[in-house]
C-alpha positions in Angstrom: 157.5 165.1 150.4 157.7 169.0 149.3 156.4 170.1 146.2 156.5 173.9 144.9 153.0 175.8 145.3 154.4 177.5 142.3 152.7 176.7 138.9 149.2 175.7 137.6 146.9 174.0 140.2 147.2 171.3 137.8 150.6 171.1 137.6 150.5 170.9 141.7 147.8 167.8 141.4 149.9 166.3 138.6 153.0 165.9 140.7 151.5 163.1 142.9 150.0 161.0 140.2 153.7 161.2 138.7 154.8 157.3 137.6 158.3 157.7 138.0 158.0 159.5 141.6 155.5 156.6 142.9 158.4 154.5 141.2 161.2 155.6 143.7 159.0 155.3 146.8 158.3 151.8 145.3 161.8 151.0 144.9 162.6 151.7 148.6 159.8 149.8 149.8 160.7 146.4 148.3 163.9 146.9 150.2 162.1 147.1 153.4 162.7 143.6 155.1 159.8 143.3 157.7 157.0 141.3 157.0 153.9 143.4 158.1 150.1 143.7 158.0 148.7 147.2 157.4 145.1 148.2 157.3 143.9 150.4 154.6 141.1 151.6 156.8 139.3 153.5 153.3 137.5 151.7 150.8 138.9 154.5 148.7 142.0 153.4 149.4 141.4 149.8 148.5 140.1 150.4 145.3 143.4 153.3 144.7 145.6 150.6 145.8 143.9 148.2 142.9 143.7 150.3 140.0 147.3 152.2 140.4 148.7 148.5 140.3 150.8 149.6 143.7 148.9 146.2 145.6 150.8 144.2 142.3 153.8 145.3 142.9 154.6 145.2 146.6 156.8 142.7 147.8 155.3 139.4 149.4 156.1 140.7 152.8 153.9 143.5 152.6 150.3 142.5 152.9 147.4 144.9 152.7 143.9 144.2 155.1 141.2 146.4 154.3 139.1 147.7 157.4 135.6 148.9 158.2 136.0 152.0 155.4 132.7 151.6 153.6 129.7 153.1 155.3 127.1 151.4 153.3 129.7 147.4 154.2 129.2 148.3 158.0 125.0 148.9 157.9 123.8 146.4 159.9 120.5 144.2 158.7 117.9 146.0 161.3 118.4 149.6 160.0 117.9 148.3 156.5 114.7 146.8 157.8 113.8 150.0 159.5 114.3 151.9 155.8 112.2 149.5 154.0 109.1 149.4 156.8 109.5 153.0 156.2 109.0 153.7 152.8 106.6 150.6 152.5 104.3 153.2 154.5 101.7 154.7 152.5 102.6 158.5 153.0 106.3 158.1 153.5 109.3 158.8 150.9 112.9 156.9 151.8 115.4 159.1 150.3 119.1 157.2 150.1 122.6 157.1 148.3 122.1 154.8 145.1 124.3 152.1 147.0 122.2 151.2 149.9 118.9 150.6 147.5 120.8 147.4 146.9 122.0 146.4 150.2 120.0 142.6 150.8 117.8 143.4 154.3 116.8 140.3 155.9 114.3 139.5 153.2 114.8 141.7 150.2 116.6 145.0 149.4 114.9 148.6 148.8 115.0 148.0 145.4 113.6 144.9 145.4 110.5 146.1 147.9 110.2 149.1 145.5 109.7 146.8 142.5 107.8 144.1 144.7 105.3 145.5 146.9 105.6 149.8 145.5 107.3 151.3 148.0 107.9 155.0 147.9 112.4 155.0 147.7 114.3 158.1 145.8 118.0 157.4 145.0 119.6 161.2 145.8 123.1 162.4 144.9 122.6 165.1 148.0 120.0 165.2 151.0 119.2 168.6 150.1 117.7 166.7 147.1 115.0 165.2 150.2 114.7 168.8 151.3 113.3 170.0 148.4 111.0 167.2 148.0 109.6 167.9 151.1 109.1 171.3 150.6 107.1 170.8 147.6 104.9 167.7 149.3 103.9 168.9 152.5 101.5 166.3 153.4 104.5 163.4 152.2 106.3 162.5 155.2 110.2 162.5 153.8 112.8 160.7 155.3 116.4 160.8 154.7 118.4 157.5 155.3 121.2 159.1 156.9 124.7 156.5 156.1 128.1 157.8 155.9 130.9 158.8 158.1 132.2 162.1 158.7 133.0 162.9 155.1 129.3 163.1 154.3 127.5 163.7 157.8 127.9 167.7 157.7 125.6 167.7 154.5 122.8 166.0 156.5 123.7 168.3 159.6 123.0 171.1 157.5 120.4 170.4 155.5 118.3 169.2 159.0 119.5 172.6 160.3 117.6 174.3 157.3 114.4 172.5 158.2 114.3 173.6 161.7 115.3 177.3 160.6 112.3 176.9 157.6 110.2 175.1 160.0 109.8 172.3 157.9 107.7 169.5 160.0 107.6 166.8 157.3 111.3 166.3 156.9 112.7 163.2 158.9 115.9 161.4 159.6 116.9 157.9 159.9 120.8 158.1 161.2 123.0 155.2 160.8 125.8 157.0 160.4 129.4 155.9 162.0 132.3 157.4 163.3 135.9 156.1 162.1 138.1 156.3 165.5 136.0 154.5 167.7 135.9 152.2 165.1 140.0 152.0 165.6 139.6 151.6 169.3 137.4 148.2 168.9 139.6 146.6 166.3 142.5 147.3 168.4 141.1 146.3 171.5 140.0 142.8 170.0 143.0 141.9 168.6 141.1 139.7 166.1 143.5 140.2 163.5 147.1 141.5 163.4 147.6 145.4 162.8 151.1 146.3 162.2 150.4 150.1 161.0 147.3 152.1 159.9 146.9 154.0 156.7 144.0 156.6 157.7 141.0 158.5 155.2 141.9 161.5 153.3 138.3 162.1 153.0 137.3 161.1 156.8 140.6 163.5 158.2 140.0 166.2 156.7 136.8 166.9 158.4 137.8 165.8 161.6 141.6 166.6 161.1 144.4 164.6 162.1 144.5 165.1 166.0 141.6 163.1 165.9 144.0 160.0 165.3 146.6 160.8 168.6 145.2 157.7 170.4 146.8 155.5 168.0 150.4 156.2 169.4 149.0 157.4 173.1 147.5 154.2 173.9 148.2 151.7 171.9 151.8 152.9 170.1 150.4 151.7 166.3 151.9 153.7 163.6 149.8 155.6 161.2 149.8 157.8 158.0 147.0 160.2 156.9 147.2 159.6 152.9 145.7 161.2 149.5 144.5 158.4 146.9 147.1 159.7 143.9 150.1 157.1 143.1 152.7 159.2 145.1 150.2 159.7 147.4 149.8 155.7 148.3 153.5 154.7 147.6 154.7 157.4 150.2 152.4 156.4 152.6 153.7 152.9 152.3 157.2 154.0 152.6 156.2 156.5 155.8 154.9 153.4 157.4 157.2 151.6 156.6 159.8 153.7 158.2 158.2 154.0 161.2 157.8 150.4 162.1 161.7 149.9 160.7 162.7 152.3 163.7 160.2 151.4 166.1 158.1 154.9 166.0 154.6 155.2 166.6 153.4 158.6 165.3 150.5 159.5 163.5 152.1 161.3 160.1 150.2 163.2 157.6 151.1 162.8 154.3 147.5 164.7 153.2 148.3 167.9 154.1 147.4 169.5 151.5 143.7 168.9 152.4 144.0 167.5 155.7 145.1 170.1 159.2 145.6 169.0 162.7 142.7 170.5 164.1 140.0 169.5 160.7 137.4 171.4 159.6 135.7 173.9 162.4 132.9 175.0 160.2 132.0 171.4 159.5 132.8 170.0 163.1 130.4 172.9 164.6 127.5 172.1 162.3 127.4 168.7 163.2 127.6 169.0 166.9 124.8 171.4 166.9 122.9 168.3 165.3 124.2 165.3 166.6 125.7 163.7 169.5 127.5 160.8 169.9 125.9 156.9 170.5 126.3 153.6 170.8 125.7 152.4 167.3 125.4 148.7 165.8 128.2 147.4 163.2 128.1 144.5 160.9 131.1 142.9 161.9 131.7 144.6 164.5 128.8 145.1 167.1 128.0 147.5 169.2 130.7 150.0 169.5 130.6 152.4 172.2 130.0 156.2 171.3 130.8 155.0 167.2 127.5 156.6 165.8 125.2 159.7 166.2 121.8 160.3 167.6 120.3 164.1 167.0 120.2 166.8 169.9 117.1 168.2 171.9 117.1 170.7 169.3 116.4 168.5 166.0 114.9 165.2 168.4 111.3 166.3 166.8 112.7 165.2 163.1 114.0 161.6 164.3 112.2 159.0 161.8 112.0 156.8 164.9 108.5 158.5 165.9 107.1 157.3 162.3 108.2 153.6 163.1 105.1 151.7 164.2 106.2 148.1 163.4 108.5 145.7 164.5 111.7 144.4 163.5 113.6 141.5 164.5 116.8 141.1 165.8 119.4 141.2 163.5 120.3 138.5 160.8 123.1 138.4 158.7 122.9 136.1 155.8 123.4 132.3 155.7 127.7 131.7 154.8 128.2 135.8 153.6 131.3 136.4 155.7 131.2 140.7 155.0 131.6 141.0 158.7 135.0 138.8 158.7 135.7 141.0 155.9 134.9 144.5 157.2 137.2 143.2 160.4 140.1 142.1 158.1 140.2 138.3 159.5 139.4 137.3 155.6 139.9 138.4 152.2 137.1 138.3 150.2 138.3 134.8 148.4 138.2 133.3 151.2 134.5 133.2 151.3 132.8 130.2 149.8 130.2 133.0 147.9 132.7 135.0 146.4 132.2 134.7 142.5 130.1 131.8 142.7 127.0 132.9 144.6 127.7 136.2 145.3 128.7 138.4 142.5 128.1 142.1 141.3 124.9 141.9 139.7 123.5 139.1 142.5 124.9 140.6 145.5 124.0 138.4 148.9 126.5 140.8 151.2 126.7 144.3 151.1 131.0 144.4 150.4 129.8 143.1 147.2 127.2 146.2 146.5 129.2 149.2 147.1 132.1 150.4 144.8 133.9 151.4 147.8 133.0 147.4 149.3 136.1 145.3 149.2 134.5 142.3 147.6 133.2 144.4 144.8 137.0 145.6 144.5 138.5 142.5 144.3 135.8 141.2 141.8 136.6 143.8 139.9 140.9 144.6 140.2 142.0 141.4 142.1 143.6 138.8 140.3 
């Protein structure tokens, strides 16, 4: 949809949160007469879908799946346990996003082993935040607990480049960060749940761009639509889908393009390829996807928290009836769980879909019916 650059930027931003423009969109939709399954692969986009009331008031034809969109839901158990033998070291610091100090571990959470047994964990809103702690505690050895997809991952990538290039030795990372299109490739290729059409991250796109995404028609001819999180935004994506799948089409459209290009973000996309290179990398849910995560370069190998680890840590566990991973693939929604609301709740999460605002538990405790 076209909309004049002329105007206020807020004018411009106002335009797709317009009720009576999501309205139309939403008029044609509930005229569509497929019955389809589409993933909202974002946990953005989940909780958008929620709190606009669009998820109310599509037809009963149309149903929504959320996918593996929340960094801190796809963790697995053994690189929480690597976090907390970490910063239950003596001179070690974890610094991590205020979600994953809540994430359960096999035994207890970061939060909890803070409280418990003292260790040394920082909630940071930015890893430069870890930088400058390690700059002012030199004999500290800092480590940044590195979760996120691409969205985030350039910050780390350049704060890690700053250490090298100040020569700070004390500054560490612990990466258990993902990638979102290998991701794709493994729920596709398992077929363990039905995916009609794909509505792809804003956030995640615009780094990496949509080009990124030309798989999806090339090899396994899956619709898809790059979307924003505003009310027009959603409903238009819906009705782009929507389209294609009426006509039999298969092309990656980008509704986002205000903030999202074919080729992403080149600044951001260098930086983190002079950091990191691509891994095999453990998801909950999931497993081992080929080439989904990141490992750093020759260059920043030195500053891997690995070399601090001098313990051991099982095999993974998940816990006893949580069924996050069924979630994260979309073969459940979160009432179907026998925990959810009873067991598992908010304030006593047991699964991690229930910790993070972006988890699709926590939205459905929260906006679902």
């Amino acid at each position: 949809m076209m909309y004049s650059s002329e105007g206020t930027h807020q004018e411009y931003l106002r335009a797709f949160s317009a009720p009576k423009t999501a309205q139309v969109f939403l008029r044609k939709i509930r005229q569509a007469k497929e019955s389809v399954r589409l993933m909202e692969v974002c946990g953005t986009h989940t909780v958008s879908f929620f709190k606009t009331g669009i998820r109310d008031a599509l037809p009963t034809t149309i149903k929504l799946i959320s996918g593996p969109g929340c960094p801190v839901c796809v963790t697995p158990v053994d690189i929480l346990d690597q976090a907390i033998g970490l910063a239950c070291r003596k001179d070690t610091v974890i610094f991590c996003f205020g979600d994953m100090l809540r994430v359960p571990a096999r035994a207890e959470s970061l939060e909890q082993v803070q409280a418990s047994r003292g260790a040394s964990v920082k909630m940071m809103y930015s890893p430069l935040e870890a930088f400058q702690f390690a700059q002012a505690n030199p004999r500290k050895n800092v480590v940044l607990f590195g979760v996120g997809f691409e969205t985030t991952i350039p910050l780390f990538a350049a704060v890690m480049t700053r250490a090298v290039e100040e020569g700070l030795h004390n500054l560490y990372l612990l990466p258990a960060f993902k990638l979102v299109p290998p991701a794709l490739h493994a729920l596709l290729r398992s077929k363990v749940c039905s995916i009609d059409g794909f509505i792809l991250p804003g956030h995640v796109s615009a780094i990496i761009g949509a080009a990124a995404y030309d798989f999806l028609e090339r090899h396994y001819h899956v619709p898809a639509v790059i979307a924003g999180f505003e009310p027009v935004d959603l409903a238009e994506g819906l009705w782009i889908l929507l389209e294609q799948i009426r006509q039999k089409q298969a092309n990656v459209r980008n509704e986002y393009s205000r903030f999202v290009t074919a080729e992403g973000n080149p600044g951001a996309l260098q930086i983190m390829r002079r950091v990191f290179v691509a891994a095999d990398a453990s998801w909950r849910g999931l497993g081992v996807i080929p080439m989904s995560g990141l490992a750093l370069t020759k260059e920043f190998a030195h500053l891997d928290a690995a070399s601090l680890i001098d313990f051991s840590v099982p095999a993974a566990e998940e816990p006893t009836r949580c069924r996050c991973g069924d979630v994260i693939k979309g073969v459940v929604t979160p009432p179907e769980c026998s925990l959810y609301k009873t067991d598992c709740s908010p304030e006593h999460p047991i699964g991690p879909c229930m910790v993070s605002s972006e988890g699709t538990c926590a939205a459905y405790y929260k906006y679902g019916k």
